[in-house]
N, C-alpha and C positions, 0 to 999 in steps of 0.2 A: 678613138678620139686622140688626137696627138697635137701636142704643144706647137705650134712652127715655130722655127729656130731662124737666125737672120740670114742663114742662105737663102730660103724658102722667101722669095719677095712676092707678101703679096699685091693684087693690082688693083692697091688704093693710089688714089693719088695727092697733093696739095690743097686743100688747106689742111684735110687729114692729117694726123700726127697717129700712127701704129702707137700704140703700149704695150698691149698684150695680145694675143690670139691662140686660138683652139680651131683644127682644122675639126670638121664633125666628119666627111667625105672627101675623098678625092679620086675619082673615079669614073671611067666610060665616057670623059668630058665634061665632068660638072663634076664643081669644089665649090663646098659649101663650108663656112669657118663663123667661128663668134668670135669680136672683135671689140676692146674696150681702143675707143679711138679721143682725142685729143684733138679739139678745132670750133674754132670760133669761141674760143675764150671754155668750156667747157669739156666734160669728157659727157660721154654715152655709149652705151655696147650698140653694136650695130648686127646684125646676122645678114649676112651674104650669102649670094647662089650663085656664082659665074660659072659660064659659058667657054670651054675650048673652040676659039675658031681659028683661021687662018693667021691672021692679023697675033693671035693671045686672046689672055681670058678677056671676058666679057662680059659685063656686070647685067645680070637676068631681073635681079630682086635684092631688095634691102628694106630690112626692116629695123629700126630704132625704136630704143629704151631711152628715155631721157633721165628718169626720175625712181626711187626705189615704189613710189607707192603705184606710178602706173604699172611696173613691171607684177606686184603683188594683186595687181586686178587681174590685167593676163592671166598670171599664172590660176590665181582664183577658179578662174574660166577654164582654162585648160585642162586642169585637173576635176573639172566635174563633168570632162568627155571622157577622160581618161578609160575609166572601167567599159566601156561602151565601143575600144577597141579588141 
């Protein structure tokens, strides 16, 4: 997992405001990054999957965290698959 630094652009766009970011993958054409993002008056981490195509990346999936207590339900949830990997 590695920090992106402001060379590394990634391809969010407008209303979006970048903070911070963690690439988790980048690789074979799919970059996948956690993202605390800034817009529409709020911040929220968002988790992205984009897509290498011709054109540039290409947004596959996005998922958002709004709030600390949905994120501790996910995780709740998540972690009672966990050992079942």
């Amino acid at each position: 997992m590695t920090e992106n630094t402001q060379q590394e652009q990634l391809p969010i766009g407008a209303p979006l405001a970048v903070v911070k970011s963690k690439t988790i993958s980048k690789k074979a054409g799919w970059w996948q990054a956690v993202v605390l993002v800034d817009g529409w008056g709020r911040k929220m981490i968002n988790i992205y999957l984009w897509q290498k195509k011709k054109e540039g990346w290409k947004r596959k999936q996005k998922f958002s965290i709004h709030n600390t207590k949905r994120w501790e339900e996910i995780a709740e949830a998540v972690n009672e698959f966990l050992p079942e990997l």
